[in-house]
Structure formats: C-alpha cells, structure tokens
Steps between C-alpha positions, in 0.01 A plus 500: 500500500233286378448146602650202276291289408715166475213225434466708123909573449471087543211466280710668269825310489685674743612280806638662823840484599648470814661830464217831578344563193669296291366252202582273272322556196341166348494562098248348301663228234307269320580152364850581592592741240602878543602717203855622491380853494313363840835377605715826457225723688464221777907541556516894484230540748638203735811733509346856497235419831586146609817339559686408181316161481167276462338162647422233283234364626374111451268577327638703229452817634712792601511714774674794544609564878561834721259713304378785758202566564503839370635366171269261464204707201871644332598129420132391414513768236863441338461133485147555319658698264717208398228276503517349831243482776504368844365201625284372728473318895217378723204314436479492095586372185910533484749511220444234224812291496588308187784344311624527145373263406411380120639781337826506637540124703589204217219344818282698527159350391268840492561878479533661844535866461199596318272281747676692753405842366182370454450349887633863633270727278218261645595497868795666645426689831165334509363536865499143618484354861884393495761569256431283157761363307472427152865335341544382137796226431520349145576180500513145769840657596283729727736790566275668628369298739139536382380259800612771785242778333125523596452464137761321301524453110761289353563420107466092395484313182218251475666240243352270271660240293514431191542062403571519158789769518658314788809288501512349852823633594394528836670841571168650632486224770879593556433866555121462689533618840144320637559152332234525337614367124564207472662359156562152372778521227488169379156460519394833323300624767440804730247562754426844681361538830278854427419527864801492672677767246630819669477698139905588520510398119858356515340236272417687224787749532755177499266314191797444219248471245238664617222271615430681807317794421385786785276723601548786781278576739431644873547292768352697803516472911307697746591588893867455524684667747813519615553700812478443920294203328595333226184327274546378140234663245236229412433342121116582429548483111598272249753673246329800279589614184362856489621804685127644492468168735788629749333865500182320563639244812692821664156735454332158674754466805529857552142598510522139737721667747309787495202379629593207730811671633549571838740831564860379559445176372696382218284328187686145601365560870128567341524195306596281779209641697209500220683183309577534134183316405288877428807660328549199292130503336524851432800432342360273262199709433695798417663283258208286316 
C-alpha cells in the first residue's frame, strides 16, 4: 500500500481526524456565498460518504467530516461537477471572507462580493510563510471583523457637507457616534471635525434634507490576528476610493510578506519585528 502523504491531503483542504484515515473535507466558499445547486450536492454527498452533516466554520466555510480516505478523489470529482472545489490549509492565502454588504445591507457602504471574487482569483492558495487572511466587511458595523485579518478591508463614507442645503436640525450631531459634529441651532452654525471621523456615514444617511452628501471608499488594516495571540491589524492608509487601489495595497503587502517573512510567522509578527515604517512607504508608492 503506498505511503500517504498527509502534509499535501492538508495542503489540499483535507484535515485529519482523530479517527484512522478519516477527514474532514474543508470546501472552498468565497465571500460567503454558495449556490443552491452547491448546497444540494454538498448535502447528498455529506450523507452518501460522511455522516449526514457539515461544520460551519467561522469563517464561512464548510467542512464536510468522516470522508475516508479511500473516498477522498470520488468526492473531489462529484463536488467539481457541481461546481464546488475544496479548499485550502497551511501556510497560504485562505478563503476570502466577506459580507453582503452594499448590495444587499441598507449599511453597507461598498460592494463586497465582486472584490471578493476579485481578491481570490488574485491570491487564493498563494504559498505564503503563514496562513494570510484577507476579510471584506461593508460598512463601520464591521461584521466581519476586518481588524482580526492580516489584511482587512472595510466599506466607509467620507462625508462632506453641504451649508446652503442645511437646516441646523442637529440630527447628525444626534446620530454621530465620534462627537465629532457639532451644531448650533440658534446660531445657524455647524462645525465638523474631518480628522476625528470614523467614515460610518450615519450623518449623511440620517440628513432630512440632504445636506450631507457621501462618498464610499476602502478603509484598509494590515497584520491582524486573532489566534494563541491576539494583535489588531494596523491603519497605514487614509480612506481610498478606487478598488484598483485595494488590488494595488494587497499586491504591496503580499509581495511584503513574501520577502521579509520568516516561515511560521504570521504577517502581524513580521511587522512587529521589521516595524510598519518599510511596508507603509511602499504602500504609498504603490498608490501615487
């Protein structure tokens, strides 16, 4: 009987159980979404060579448990043919994770699932020294949790006001969660404190007659973690506007990684040992 060869069954989403030759089989989802067709397959093969059920994992993948070993190419092959592959473990780029973001969420500030698709054709299973993840939440809300990922993108409004169309109601200071409006009723006046805005956009969402007007944009972090150690992702960036920027910060912190990386060492642990100063001006020359 030939030899397993367990490092590439892991490679290739399949993660020993504690039962002999047993697996749970990690599927590959991104942005959250699976077809129903995906769905229906995903349940009849759970049944036919698992054990009537799947894991949910936390981040928004599936797994199917008790696959045998000997099964394991049979359910590769009738999965594919509905369109769904298997995932990935070990040191590399991991399932995109993302929202609904603005085109389902009434808060969602940008679209998630198409910058998902877009992340994942780019870099999933991309050899990396650690695992790399890359999660997409659409608005302040942060669902997602964008600060946990090694590279986290998270939708904002950048708002600018408008005097002339504005009443001084002073609903926008009612509803700001940072303080940073202040309005003077009586006195017709507002001021805005630009640099202590967080970009949720409640402001011009809650605008009655629309003097707040909005525009969404990326705001992005870079080495969260969230794990044996727990490390929020740092704020390199000011807000962008353009997804060919996000592409173009992700390419930049990848290729980062790559070549300062140590193996085993997660992107947050090569930024606390290089600083953030040599990511942060490539950053920013990427982006000029």
């Amino acid at each position: 009987m030939a030899e397993v060869d367990y490092a590439a069954l892991k490679k290739g989403g399949l993660m020993r159980q504690v039962q002999k030759d047993t697996f749970s089989m990690r599927l590959k989802v991104v942005g959250g979404q699976v077809r129903a067709e995906g769905l229906a397959k995903i349940s009849q093969v759970a049944t036919k060579y698992g054990q009537g059920y799947v894991h949910l994992t936390s981040r928004q993948g599936i797994e199917i448990p008790f696959i045998a070993l000997s099964d394991i190419e049979t359910v590769k092959r009738e999965l594919a043919d509905a369109g769904v592959n298997v995932g990935v473990c070990g040191p590399r780029v991991r399932t995109i994770t993302a929202c609904q973001g603005a085109a389902v969420c009434p808060s969602g500030a940008i679209e998630t699932g198409v910058l998902a698709e877009e992340l994942d054709a780019r870099y999933f299973g991309r050899e990396l020294p650690h695992k790399f993840k890359l999660g997409i939440t659409g608005c302040k809300n942060n669902c997602l949790k964008a600060e946990e990922n090694d590279m986290g993108i998270k939708g904002g409004i950048f708002p600018a006001w408008n005097k002339g169309s504005c009443t001084f109601c002073g609903l926008c200071e009612a509803v700001c969660p940072v303080g940073v409006v202040k309005v003077d009723t009586e006195a017709g006046e507002l001021a805005f404190e630009e640099k202590g805005c967080v970009y949720c956009g409640k402001c011009v969402k809650s605008c009655p007659v629309g003097a707040w007007e909005g525009k969404s944009g990326y705001i992005l972090s870079f080495g969260g973690m969230f794990g044996n150690e727990i490390q929020e992702g740092r704020s390199l960036l000011p807000i962008l506007f353009d997804q060919e920027q996000v592409l173009k910060a992700a390419d930049t912190a990848i290729k980062f990684y790559q070549e300062n990386g140590k193996p085993s060492e997660r992107f947050g642990k090569t930024l606390g040992r290089t600083g953030t100063a040599g990511l942060q001006k490539q950053l920013e020359e990427a982006l000029q």
